[in-house]
C-alpha positions, 0 to 999 in steps of 0.5 A: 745235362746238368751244370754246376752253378757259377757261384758253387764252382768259385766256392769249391776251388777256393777250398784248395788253398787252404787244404795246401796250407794245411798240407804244406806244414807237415810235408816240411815238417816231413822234409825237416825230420828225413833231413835230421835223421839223415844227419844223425845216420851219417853221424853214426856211419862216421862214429862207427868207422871211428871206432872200427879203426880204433879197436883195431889199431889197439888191438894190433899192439898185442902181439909183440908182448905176447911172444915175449910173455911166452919165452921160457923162464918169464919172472912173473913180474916180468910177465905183469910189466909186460901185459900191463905194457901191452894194454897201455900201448893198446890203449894208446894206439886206439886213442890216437888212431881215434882223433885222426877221424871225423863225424858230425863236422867235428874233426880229432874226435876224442876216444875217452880213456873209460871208453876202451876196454882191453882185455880177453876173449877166450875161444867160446867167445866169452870176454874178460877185462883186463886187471893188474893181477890177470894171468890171461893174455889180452888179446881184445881190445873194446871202444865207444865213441861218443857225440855227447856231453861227454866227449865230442859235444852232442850232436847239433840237428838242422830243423828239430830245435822248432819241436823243442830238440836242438840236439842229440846224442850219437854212440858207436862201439866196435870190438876187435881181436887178435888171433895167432895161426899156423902158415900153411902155405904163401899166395903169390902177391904183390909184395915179396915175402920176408923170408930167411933162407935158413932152417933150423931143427923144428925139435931143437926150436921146440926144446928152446922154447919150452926151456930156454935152452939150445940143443947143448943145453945151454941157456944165452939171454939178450941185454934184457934177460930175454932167451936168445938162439942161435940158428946157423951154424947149428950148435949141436950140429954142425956142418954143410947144412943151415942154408936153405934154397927158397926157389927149390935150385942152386943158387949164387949168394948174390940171390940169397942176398937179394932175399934177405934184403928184398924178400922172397919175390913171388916168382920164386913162391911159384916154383915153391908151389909148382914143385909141391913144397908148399902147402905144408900139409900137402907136403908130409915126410918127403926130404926134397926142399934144396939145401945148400953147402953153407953160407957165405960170409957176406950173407950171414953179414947180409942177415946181421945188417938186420938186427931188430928186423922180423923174418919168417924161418923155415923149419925142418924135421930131422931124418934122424933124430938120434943122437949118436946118428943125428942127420938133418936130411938126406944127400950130400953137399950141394945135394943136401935136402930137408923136410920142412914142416913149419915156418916161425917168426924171429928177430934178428939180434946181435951176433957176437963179433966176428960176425960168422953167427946168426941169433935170433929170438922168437918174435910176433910176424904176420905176412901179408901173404901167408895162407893159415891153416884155418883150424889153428887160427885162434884168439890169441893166447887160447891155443895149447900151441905156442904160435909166433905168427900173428893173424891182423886183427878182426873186427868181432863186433 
């Protein structure tokens, strides 16, 4: 058997070190490129979270103006203030809901004012930005965030500054729209549901807010020309009938106390379910939702303690809608039934002073319970359809 000369074994492992020295610097440099990259993505993750809050938070502030944009009777002036307040808000909601998040070590991130974009995307998905002269509705706002020169400084990188890089530029964008929908049913949650024990005629609500007008014909505004309804005791109709049971029994005025000041508990959304009041669209044609006699005083001064606050109202078709036989539902007295077809949202505002009346104005809502009909839920302001109900924004992009 052969063996290796002393003197060439010594040679050969002295080979090692070097080859080790050669190999070590670009297994560092390895180690200082992941490190950076690391820190550029975890950077960008930061941005985009950033972003995705911003665009939402702006995008939420379009509702409320919208209901308001669509009440009958709007002066054009009054319908430019209102979205270019609406885009300022938006504006301002994003910018804010910004500056709360971090990325990259820098803290109250900046959202520069060229970097949102608000405007409207219609049901193809095709976006417009907004301008003063605008007849579409935002219902889109758009953001950037940036780690550049201008705005948040560049990105500082660890180990790239040796190959002649100290720094980078990060950027993020997000999109985000509102939508409007129709409630079809509740889900049983954790949280009581904002619900008015009232109903009120779906084509007389209709009429208002094609027109303006009450089912007299009269047309009554609020201190700032907005049109305004009242809701119990009907105008046209009235009677023993306005107060709606919103646990399908007889109930005292104490329960409906507790629905108006706490909202309807998820015990009584599961009788709802149970007896088949809701979903709605399971529910056509049949008068069986409980009514009640009417009111007490209390209750209606229950309500008007709320003035400024946001409920869901029940709607009901009439069983005639005539005129000369009008007749909400069917039964009688404290047997008295309706056909509830439709839930709004309303803002309660202020009854005359003896306090025996309830006004409401149409209002953008959105419950954290509420179960949509999917094939009504639309960007905001692209439906034929005129909704209240209000879907939380999504991000789109």
């Amino acid at each position: 058997m052969r063996t290796m000369p002393a003197e060439n074994v010594s040679s050969r492992r002295g080979a090692i070190a070097p080859l080790t020295c050669v190999m070590l610097v670009f297994l560092l440099g390895m180690v200082a490129f992941a490190v950076d990259l690391s820190w550029i993505a975890l950077t960008k993750s930061e941005l985009q979270n950033a972003a995705d809050s911003a665009a939402l938070a702006g995008a939420g502030r379009l509702g409320e103006n919208f209901v308001l944009y669509n009440l009958p009777n709007q002066t054009a002036t009054t319908k430019t203030n209102l979205m270019s307040a609406a885009v300022a808000e938006a504006k301002t909601y994003a910018t804010t809901f910004a500056s709360l998040n971090s990325a990259g070590a820098v803290n109250n991130l900046t959202l520069l004012a060229a970097d949102i974009d608000v405007g409207h995307t219609s049901s193809s998905g095709v976006f417009t930005s907004y301008t003063s002269d605008n007849t579409k509705y935002p219902n889109t706002v758009n953001v950037t965030m940036r780690r550049d020169a201008s705005a948040n400084t560049s990105l500082g990188l660890f180990f790239a500054p040796v190959f002649g890089m100290s720094k980078t530029d990060v950027t993020a964008t997000a999109s985000s729209t509102l939508y409007t929908s129709v409630i079809d049913s509740y889900k049983v949650g954790s949280v009581n549901s904002g619900m008015l024990p009232v109903t009120f005629d779906v084509n007389d609500w209709n009429e208002f807010i094609k027109s303006g007008k009450d089912s007299n014909g009269a047309k009554n505004t609020d201190s700032n020309g907005y049109p305004v309804l009242e809701v119990y005791p009907s105008v046209k109709d009235k009677g023993n009938f306005g107060l709606l049971s919103l646990n399908d029994s007889h109930v005292g005025a104490n329960t409906i106390s507790g629905w108006i000041h706490n909202g309807v508990p998820t015990s009584d959304i599961q009788i709802l379910i149970f007896n088949g009041l809701i979903p709605l669209s399971k529910h056509t044609s049949a008068w069986d939702w409980r009514g009640e006699n009417g009111f007490k005083a209390s209750n209606v001064m229950d309500i008007n303690a709320y003035v400024g606050k946001t409920f869901i109202l029940p709607l009901f078709s009439p069983k005639d809608p005539s005129i000369s036989n009008y007749s909400a539902g069917i039964g009688q007295g404290s047997n008295y039934n309706y056909n509830i077809v439709q839930f709004v949202g309303v803002k309660i505002m202020q009854a005359p002073s003896n306090n025996k009346q309830v006004w409401i104005r149409p209002a953008a809502i959105s419950d954290p319970n509420m179960i949509l009909t999917t094939a009504s839920t639309v960007p905001l302001g692209t439906s034929s359809t005129f909704s209240t109900i209000i879907v939380p924004a999504k991000l789109t992009n």
